[in-house]
Backbone bond lengths (Angstrom), bond angles and torsions (degrees), N, CA, C in turn:
res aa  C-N    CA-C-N  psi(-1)  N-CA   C-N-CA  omega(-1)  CA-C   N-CA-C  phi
1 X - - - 1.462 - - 1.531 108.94 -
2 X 1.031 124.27 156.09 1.782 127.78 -144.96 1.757 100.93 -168.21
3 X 1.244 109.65 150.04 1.845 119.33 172.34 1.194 90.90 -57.41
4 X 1.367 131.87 -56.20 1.428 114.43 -149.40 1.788 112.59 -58.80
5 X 1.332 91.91 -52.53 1.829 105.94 170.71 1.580 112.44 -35.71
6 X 0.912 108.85 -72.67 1.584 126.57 -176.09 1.757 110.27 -42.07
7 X 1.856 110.79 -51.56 0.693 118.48 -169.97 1.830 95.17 -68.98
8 X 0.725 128.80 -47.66 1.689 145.26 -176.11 1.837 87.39 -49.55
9 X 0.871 102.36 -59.44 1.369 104.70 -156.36 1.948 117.28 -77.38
10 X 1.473 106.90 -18.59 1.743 110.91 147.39 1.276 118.21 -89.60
11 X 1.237 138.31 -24.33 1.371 137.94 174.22 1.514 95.84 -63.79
12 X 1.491 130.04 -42.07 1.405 105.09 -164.97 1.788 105.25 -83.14
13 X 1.385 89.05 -31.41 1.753 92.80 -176.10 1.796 120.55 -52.47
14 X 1.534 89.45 -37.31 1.783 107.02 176.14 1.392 106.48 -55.72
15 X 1.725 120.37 -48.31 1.431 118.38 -158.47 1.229 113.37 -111.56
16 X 1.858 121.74 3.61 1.382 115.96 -156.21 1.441 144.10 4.97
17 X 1.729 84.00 57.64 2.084 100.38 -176.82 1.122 93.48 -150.81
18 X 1.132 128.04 137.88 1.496 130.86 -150.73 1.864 83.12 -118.24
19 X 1.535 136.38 3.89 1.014 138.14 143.15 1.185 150.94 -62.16
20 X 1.769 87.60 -45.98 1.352 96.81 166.91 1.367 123.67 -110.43
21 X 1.239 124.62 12.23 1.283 118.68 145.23 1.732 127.72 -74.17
22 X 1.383 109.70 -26.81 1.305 127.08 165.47 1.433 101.42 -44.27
23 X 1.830 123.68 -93.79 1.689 111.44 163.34 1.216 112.10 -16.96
24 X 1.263 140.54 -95.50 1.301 148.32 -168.59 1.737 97.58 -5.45
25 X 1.249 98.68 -89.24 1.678 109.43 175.75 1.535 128.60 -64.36
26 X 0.838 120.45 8.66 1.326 141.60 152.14 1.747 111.30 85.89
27 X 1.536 107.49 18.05 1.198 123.57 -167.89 1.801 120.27 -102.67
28 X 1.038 109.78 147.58 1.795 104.15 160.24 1.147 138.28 -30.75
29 X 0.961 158.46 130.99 1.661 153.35 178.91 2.103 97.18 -54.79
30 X 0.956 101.50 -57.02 1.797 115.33 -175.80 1.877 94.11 -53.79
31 X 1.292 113.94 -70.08 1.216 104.73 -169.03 1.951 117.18 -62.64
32 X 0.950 129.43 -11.51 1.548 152.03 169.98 1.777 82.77 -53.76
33 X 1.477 92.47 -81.49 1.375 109.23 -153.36 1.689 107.20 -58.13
34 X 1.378 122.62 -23.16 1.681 120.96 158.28 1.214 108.41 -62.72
35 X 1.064 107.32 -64.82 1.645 100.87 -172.24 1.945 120.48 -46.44
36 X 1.218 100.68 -37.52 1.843 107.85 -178.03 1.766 104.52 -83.53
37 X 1.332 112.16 -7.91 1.893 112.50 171.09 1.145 84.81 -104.06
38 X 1.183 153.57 -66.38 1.818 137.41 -166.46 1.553 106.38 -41.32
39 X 1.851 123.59 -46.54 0.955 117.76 160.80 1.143 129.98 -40.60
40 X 1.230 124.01 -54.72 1.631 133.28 -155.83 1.624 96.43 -80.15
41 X 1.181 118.97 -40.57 1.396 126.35 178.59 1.925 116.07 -70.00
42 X 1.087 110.93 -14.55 1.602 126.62 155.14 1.240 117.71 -83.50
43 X 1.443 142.79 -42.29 0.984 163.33 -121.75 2.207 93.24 -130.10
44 X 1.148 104.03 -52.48 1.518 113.53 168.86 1.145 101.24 86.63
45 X 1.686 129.86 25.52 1.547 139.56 -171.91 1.416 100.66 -146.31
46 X 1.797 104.07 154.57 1.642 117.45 151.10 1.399 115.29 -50.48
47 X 0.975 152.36 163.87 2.076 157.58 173.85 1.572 69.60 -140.96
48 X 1.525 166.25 -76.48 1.445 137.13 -114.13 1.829 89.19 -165.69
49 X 1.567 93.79 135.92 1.686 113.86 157.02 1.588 105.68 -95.04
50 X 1.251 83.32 117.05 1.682 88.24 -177.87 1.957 113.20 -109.30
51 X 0.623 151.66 104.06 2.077 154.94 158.86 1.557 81.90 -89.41
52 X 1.575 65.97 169.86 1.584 112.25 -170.99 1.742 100.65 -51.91
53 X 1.862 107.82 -46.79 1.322 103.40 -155.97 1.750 94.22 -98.65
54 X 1.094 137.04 -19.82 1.388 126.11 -177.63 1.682 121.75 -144.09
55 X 0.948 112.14 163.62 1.908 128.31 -178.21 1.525 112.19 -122.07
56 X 1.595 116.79 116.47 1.145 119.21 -179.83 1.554 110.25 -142.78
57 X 1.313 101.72 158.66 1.128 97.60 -171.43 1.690 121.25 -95.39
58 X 1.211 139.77 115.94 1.062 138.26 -164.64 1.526 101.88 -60.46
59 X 2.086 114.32 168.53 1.250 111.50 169.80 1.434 129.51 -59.13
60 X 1.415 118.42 -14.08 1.319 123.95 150.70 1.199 126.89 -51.94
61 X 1.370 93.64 -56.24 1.645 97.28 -160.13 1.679 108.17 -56.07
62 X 1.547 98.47 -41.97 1.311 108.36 -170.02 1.973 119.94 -57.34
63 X 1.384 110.26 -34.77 1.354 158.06 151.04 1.996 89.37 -17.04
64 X 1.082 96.69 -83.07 1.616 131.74 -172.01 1.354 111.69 -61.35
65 X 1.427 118.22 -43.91 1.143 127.46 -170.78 1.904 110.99 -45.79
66 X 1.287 99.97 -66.12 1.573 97.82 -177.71 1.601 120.55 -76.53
67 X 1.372 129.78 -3.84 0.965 128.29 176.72 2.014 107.06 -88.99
68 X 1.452 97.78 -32.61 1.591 104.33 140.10 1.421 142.06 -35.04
69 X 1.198 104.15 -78.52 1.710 115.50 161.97 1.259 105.71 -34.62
70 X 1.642 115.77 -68.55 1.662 111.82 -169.19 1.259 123.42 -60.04
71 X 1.495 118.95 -25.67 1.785 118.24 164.50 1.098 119.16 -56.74
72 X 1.468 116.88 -42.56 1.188 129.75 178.50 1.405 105.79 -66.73
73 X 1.252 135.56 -53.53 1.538 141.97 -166.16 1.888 98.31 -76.53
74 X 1.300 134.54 -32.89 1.311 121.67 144.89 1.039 144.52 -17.88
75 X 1.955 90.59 -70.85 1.519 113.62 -167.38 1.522 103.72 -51.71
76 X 1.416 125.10 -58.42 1.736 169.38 153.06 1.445 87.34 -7.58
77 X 1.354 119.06 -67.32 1.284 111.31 -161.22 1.748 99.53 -93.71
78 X 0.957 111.64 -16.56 2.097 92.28 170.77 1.203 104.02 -84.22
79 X 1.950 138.29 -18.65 1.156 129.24 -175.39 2.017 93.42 -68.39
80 X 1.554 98.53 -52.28 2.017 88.42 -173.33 1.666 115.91 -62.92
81 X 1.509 117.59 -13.03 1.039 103.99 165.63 1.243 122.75 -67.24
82 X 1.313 104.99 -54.64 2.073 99.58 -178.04 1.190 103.36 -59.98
83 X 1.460 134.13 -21.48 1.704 108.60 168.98 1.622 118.08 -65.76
84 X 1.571 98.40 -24.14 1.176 102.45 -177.26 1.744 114.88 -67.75
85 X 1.081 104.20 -45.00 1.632 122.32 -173.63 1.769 80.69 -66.19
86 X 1.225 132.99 -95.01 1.793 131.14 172.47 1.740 99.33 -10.20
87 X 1.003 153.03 -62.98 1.177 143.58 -152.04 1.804 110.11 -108.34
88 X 1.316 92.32 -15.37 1.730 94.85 170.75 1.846 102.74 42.91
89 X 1.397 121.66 72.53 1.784 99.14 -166.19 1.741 75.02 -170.50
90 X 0.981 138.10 -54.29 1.228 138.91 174.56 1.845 138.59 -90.42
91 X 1.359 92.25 157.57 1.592 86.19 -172.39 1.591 96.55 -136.52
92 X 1.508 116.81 154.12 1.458 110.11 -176.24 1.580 95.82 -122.87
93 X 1.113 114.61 126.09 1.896 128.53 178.91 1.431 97.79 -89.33
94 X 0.989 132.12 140.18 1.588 133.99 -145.90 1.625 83.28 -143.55
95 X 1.102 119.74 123.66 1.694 113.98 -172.97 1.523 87.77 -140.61
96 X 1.426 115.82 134.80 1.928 135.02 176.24 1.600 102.03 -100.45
97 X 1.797 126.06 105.88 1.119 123.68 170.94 1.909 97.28 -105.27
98 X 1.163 103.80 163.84 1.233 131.85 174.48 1.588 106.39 -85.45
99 X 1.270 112.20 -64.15 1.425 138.32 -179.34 1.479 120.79 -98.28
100 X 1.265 115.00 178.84 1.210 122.97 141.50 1.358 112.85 -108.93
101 X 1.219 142.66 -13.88 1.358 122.20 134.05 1.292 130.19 -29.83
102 X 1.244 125.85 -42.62 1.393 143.71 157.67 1.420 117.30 -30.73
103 X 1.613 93.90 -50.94 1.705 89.64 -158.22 1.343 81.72 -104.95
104 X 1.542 161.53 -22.15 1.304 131.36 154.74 1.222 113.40 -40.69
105 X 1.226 148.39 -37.31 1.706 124.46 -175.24 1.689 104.24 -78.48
106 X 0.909 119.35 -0.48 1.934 113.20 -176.58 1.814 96.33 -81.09
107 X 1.395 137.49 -16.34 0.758 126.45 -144.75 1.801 93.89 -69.96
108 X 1.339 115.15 -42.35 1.664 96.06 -160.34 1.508 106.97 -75.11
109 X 1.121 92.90 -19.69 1.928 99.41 176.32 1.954 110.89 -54.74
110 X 1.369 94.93 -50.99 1.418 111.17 -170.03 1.561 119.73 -71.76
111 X 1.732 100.02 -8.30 1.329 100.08 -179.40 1.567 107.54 -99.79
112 X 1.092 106.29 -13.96 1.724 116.49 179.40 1.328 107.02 -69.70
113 X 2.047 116.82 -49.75 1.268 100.58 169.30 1.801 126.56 -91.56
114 X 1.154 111.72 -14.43 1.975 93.51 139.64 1.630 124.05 -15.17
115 X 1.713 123.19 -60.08 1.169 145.27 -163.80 1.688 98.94 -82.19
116 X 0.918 125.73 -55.20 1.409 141.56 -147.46 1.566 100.79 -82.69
117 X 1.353 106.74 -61.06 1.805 142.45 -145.35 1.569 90.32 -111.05
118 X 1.058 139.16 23.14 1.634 118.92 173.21 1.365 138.06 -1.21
119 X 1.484 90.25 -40.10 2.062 124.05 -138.45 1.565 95.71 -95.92
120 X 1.167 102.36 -24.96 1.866 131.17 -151.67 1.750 102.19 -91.18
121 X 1.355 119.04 109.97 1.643 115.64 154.48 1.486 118.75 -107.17
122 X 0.908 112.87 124.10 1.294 125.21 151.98 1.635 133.15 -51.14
123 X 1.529 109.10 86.08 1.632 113.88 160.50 1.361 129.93 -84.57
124 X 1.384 120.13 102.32 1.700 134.95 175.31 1.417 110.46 -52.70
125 X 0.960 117.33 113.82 1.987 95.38 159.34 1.398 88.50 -130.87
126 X 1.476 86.52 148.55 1.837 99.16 -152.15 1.559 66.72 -133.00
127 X 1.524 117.63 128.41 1.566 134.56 -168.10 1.388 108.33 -169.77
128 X 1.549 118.87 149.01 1.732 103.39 154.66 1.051 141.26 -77.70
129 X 1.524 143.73 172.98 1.383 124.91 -140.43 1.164 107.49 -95.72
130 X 1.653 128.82 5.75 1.631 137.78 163.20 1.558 84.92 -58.12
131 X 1.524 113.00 -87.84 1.214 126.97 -145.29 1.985 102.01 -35.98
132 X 1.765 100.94 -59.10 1.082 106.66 -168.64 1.809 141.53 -55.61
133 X 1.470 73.38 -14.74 1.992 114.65 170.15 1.411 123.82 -43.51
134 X 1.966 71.64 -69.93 1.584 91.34 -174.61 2.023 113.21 -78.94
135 X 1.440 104.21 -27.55 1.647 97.37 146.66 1.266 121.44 -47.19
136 X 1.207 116.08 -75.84 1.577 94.97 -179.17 1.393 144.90 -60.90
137 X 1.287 89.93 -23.40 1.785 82.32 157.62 1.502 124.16 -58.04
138 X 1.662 100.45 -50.77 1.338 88.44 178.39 1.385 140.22 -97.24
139 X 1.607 100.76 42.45 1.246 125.73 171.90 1.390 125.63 82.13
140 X 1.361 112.34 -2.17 1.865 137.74 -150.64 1.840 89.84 -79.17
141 X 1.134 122.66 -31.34 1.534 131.70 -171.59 1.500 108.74 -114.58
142 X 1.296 131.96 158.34 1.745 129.44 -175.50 1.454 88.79 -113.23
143 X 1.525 142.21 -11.44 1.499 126.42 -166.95 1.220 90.25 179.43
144 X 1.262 115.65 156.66 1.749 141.08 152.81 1.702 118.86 -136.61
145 X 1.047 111.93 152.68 1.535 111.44 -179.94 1.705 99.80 -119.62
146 X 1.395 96.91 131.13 1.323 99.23 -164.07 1.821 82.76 -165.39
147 X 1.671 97.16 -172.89 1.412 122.18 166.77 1.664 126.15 -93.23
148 X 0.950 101.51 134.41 1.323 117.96 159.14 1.817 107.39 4.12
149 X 1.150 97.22 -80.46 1.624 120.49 -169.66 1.855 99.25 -68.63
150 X 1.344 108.75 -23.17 1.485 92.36 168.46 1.581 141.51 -71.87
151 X 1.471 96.20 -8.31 1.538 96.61 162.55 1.371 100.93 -147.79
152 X 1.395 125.04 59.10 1.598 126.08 165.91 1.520 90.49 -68.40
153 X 1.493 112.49 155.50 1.182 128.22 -174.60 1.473 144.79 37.26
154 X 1.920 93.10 52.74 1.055 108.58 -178.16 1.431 81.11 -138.33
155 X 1.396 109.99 111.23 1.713 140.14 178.32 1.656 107.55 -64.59
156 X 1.557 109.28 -39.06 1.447 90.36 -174.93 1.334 123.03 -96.82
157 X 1.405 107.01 19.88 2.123 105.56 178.08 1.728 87.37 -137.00
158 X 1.717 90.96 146.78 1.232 121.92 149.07 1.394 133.00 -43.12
159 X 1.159 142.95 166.13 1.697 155.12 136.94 1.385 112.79 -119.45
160 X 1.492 111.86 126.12 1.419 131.75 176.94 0.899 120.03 -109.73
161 X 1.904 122.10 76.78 1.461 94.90 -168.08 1.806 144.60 -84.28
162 X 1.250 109.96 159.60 1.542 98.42 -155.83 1.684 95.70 -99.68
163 X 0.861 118.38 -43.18 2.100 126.98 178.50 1.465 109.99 -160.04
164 X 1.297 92.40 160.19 1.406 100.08 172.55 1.347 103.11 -90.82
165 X 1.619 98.13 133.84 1.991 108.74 -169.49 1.934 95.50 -84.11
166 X 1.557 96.14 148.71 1.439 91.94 -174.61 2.154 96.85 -115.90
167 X 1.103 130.79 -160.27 1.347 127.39 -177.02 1.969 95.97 -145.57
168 X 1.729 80.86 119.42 1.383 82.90 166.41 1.775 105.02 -122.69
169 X 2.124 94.08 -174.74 1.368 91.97 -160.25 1.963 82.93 -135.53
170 X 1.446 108.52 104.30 1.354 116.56 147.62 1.467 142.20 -30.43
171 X 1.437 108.90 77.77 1.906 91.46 -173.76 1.547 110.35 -104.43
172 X 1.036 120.38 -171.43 1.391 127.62 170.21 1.431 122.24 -79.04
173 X 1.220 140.24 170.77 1.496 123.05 -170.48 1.551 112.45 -102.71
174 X 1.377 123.38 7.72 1.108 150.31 165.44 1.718 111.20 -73.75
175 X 1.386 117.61 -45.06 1.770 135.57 -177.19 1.387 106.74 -18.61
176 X 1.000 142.10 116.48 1.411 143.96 147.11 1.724 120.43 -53.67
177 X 1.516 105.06 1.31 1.259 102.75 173.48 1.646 104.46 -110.16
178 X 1.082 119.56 31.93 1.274 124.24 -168.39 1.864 101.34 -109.85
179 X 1.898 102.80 121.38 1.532 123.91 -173.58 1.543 92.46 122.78
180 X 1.582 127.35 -28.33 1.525 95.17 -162.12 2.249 104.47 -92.56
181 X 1.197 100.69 -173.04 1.552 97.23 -135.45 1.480 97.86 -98.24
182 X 1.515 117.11 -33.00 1.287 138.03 170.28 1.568 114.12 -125.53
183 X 1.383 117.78 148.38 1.190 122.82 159.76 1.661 140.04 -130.87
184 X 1.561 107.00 130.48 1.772 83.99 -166.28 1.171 119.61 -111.23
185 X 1.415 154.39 179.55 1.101 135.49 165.71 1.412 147.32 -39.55
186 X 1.633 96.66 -18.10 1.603 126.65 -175.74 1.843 83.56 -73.30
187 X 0.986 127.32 -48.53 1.371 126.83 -139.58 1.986 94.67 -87.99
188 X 1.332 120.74 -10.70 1.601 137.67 -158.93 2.016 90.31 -120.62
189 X 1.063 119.74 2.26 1.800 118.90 -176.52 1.528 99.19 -68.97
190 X 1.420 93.40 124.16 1.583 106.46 173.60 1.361 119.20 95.27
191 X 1.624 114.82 -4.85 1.559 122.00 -172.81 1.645 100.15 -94.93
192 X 1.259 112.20 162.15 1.328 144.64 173.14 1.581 105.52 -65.45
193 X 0.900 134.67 34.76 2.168 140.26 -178.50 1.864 100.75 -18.07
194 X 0.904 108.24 127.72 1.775 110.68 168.27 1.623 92.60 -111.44
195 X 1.153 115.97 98.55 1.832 112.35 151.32 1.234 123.70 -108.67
196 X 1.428 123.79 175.97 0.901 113.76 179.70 1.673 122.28 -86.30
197 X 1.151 127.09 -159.95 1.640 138.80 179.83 1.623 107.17 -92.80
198 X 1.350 103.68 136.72 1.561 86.70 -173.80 1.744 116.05 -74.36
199 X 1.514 118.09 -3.78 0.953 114.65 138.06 1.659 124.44 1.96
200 X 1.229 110.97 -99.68 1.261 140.61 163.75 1.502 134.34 -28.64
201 X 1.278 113.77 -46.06 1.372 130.21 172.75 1.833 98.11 -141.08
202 X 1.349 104.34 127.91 1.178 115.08 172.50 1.091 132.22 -99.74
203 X 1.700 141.77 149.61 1.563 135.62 -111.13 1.795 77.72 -102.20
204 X 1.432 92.29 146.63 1.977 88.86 -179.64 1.848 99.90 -134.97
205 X 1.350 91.65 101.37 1.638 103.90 -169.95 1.978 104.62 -52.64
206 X 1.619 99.47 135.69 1.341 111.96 -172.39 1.753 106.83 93.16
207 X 1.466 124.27 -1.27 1.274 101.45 -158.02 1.493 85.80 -95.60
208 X 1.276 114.04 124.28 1.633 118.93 -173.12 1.456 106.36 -74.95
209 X 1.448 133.55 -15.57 1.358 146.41 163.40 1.574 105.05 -19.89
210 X 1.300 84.46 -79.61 1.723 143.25 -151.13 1.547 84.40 -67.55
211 X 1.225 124.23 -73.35 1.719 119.37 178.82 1.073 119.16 -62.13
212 X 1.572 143.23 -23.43 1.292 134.75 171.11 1.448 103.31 -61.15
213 X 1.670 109.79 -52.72 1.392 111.86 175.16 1.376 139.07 -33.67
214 X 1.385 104.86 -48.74 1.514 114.76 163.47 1.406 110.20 -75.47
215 X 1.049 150.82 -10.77 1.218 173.77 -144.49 2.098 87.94 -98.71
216 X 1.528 90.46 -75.94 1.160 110.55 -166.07 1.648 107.59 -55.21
217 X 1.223 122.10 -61.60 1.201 119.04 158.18 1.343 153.30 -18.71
218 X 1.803 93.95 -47.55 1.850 93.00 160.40 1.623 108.58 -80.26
219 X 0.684 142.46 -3.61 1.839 141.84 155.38 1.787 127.84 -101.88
220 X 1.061 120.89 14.29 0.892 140.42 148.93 1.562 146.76 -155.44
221 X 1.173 141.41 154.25 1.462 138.81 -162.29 1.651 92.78 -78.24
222 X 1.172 104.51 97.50 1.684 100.83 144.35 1.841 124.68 -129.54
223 X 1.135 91.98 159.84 1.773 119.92 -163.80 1.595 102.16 -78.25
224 X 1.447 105.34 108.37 2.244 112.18 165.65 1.167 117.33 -77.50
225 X 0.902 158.16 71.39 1.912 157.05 173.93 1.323 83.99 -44.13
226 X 1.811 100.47 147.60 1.681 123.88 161.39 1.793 79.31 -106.93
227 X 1.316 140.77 -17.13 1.387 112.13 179.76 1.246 112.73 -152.09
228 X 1.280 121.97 152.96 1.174 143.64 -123.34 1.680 106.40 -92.48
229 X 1.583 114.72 -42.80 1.321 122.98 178.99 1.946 94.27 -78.15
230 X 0.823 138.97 -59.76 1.425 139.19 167.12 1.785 111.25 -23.82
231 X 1.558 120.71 -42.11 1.326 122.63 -169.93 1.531 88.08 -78.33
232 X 1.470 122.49 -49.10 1.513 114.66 -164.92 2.050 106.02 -74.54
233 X 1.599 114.02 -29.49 0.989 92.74 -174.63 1.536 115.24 -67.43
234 X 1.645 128.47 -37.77 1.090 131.48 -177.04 1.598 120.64 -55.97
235 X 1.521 104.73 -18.62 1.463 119.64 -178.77 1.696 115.02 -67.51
236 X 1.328 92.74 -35.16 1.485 109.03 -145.93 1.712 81.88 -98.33
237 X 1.240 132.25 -26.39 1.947 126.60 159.39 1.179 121.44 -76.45
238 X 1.697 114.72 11.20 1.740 115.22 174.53 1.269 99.37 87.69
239 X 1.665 145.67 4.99 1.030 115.39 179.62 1.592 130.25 -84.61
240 X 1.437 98.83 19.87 1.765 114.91 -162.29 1.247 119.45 138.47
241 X 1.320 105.30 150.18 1.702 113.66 -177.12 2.056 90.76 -76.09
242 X 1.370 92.92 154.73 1.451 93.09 -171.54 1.737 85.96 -128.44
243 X 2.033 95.10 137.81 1.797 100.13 -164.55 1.896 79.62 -96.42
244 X 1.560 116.31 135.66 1.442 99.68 160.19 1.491 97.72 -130.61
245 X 1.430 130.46 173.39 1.292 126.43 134.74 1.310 128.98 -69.64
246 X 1.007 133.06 139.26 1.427 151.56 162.09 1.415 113.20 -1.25
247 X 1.792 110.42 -49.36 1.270 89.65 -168.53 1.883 101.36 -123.53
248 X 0.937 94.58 43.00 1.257 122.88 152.29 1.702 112.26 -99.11
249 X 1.053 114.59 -42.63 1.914 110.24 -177.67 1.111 105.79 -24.17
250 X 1.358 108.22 143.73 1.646 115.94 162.09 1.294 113.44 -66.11
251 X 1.002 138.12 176.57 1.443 141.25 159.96 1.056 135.43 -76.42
252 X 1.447 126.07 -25.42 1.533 145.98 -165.08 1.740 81.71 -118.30
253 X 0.888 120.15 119.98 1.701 139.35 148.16 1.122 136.27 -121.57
254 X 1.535 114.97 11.80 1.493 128.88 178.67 1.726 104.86 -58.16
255 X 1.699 119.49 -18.92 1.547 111.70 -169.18 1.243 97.38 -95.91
256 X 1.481 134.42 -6.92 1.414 118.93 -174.64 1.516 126.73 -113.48
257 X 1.499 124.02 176.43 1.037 106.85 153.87 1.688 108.19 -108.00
258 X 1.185 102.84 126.47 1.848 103.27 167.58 1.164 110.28 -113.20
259 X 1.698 99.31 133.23 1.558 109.07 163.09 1.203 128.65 -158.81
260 X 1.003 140.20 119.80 1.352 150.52 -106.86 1.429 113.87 -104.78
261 X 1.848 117.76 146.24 1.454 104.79 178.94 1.023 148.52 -15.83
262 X 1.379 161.95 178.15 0.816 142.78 98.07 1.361 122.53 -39.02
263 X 1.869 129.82 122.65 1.510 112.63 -158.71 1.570 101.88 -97.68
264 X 1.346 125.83 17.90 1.559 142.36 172.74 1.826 95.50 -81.14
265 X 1.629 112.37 -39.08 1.309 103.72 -166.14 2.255 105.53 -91.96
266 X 0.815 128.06 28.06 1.417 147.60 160.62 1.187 135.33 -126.06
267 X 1.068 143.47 137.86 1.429 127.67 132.01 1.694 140.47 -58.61
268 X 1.247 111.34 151.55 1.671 96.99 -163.47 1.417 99.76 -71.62
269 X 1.367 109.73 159.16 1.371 123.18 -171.19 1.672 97.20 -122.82
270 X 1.396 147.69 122.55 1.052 154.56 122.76 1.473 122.35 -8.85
271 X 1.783 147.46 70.69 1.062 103.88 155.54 1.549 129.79 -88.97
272 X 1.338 102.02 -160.11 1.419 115.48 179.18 1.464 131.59 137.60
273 X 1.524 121.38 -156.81 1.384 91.08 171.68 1.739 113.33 -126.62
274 X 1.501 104.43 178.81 1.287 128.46 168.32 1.174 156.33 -125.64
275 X 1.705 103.03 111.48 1.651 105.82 -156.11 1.493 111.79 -118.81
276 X 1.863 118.92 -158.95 1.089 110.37 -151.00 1.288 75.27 -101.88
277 X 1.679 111.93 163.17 1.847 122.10 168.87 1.826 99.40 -57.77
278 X 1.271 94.68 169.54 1.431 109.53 170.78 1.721 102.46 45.37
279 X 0.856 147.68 44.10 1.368 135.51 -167.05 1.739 94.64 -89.71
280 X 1.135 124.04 157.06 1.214 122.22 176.80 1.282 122.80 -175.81
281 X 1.651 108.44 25.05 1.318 115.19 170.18 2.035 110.58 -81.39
282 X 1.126 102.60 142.22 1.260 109.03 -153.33 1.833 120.07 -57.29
283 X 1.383 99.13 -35.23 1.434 119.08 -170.76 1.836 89.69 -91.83
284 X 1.037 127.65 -35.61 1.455 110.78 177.24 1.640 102.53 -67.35
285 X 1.428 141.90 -52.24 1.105 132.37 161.17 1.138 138.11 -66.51
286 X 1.479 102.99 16.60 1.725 119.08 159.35 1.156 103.76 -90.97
287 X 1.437 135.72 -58.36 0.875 142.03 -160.85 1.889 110.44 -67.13
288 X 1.260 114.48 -40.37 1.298 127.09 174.26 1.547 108.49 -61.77
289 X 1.216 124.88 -62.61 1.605 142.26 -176.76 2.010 94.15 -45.69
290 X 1.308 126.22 -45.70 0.906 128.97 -150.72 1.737 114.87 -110.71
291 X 1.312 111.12 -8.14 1.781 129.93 169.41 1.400 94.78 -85.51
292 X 1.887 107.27 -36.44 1.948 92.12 -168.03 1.538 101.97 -75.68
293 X 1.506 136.08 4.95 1.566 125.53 -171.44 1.249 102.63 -114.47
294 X 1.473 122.88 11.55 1.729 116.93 176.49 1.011 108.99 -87.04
């Protein structure tokens, strides 16, 4: 297994056209297609069902896919480090989002250290909070913003918390439950629920939310999003009230009505973020000192 493969093998997954990922990479359609059977033939599996009329990615492939990306997004970032170490002039801030909701609120933070931090870039990895976990433990990331429960029992980083996250419920602007002040699950009986994957938010024993939810589920059809603009778009076409946390919201909410748990039916959830002990590089505790005052 080799960059080139790998690289062959997210370019096609990204575009499902084994053409135009070829352009993309500046390669042949024939040589694409060696490189993604040398794969599969290492690998001892299909990565893609391919016909005449379409390219998809099998449950493998899909499997593979992001542990792909991230070799690749490694490799990428230890090649700019040794330029960095070669040029001694730069530093890379390695930041773990959940979202891109996430990383829209860093913006005024990030423009202060532009000014401040010259020297300093900012790398996003926008991942779920498994992936982003096991980065930080092993040091691959300087912070993530997450919950409480997203890195319990990891001894060598901190939690800073920034608010207590509350749970709201996405409706359409049509809702007949729209004016009242709280809402609980009693009041959502019989609806279609869009939540998310536990991926995303992780199971927080006692949170009566969270157990009605599954509750709700074996007796009725509701909808799991792996992503976050997908839970709100389906919300916002009537297909269900969509449960998110707070800082999950989309940004644009002019199409909905939101209104928020009942906070009798949860337990509080901690967010904020998570870093390494002792940290004390200067621009990472700029940046921290100055996310907790927004």
């Amino acid at each position: 297994m080799n960059t080139q493969q790998l690289s062959c093998f997210v370019c096609v997954a990204d575009h499902l056209n084994f053409t135009k990922a070829a352009e993309e990479l500046f390669l042949s359609a024939p040589t694409v297609t060696h490189h993604i059977k040398n794969l599969e033939n290492e690998l001892n599996t299909l990565l893609f069902i391919r016909t005449s009329k379409m390219v998809k990615l099998t449950e493998a492939g899909e499997q593979f896919y992001a542990d792909a990306k991230d070799i690749l997004s490694r490799i990428d970032f230890a090649e700019k480090k040794i330029q960095k170490i070669v040029q001694n002039d730069i530093s890379f801030f390695q930041i773990g989002c959940t979202s891109h909701e996430e990383v829209s609120s860093l913006q005024p933070v990030l423009k202060e250290m532009r000014q401040l931090y010259p020297q300093v870039y900012p790398r996003l990895v926008v991942q779920n909070y498994f992936s982003l976990r096991n980065q930080l433990q092993n040091r691959q990331i300087d912070l993530m913003f997450g919950t409480r429960e997203m890195i319990q029992g990891i001894s060598s980083c901190s939690f800073r918390k920034l608010r207590q996250s509350a749970t709201f419920v996405l409706l359409p602007k049509d809702t007949p439950l729209e004016g009242k002040e709280f809402l609980t699950l009693d009041d959502l009986k019989g609806d279609c629920l869009i939540t998310l994957h536990p991926k995303l938010i992780p199971f927080q024993n006692g949170n009566q939310l969270q157990e009605k939810l599954t509750l709700h589920s074996r007796t009725y059809f509701n909808i799991m999003c792996e992503d976050i603009k997908e839970a709100s778009f389906l919300a916002k076409c009537g297909y269900g009230p969509a449960i998110l946390p707070d800082f999950y919201l989309p940004e644009h909410l002019e199409d909905f009505v939101v209104l928020p748990i009942d906070p009798n039916e949860e337990l509080p959830v901690d967010y904020g973020i998570a870093y390494h002990k002792n940290e004390a590089t200067n621009y990472i505790c700029f940046f921290m000192k100055r996310i907790s005052s927004i």
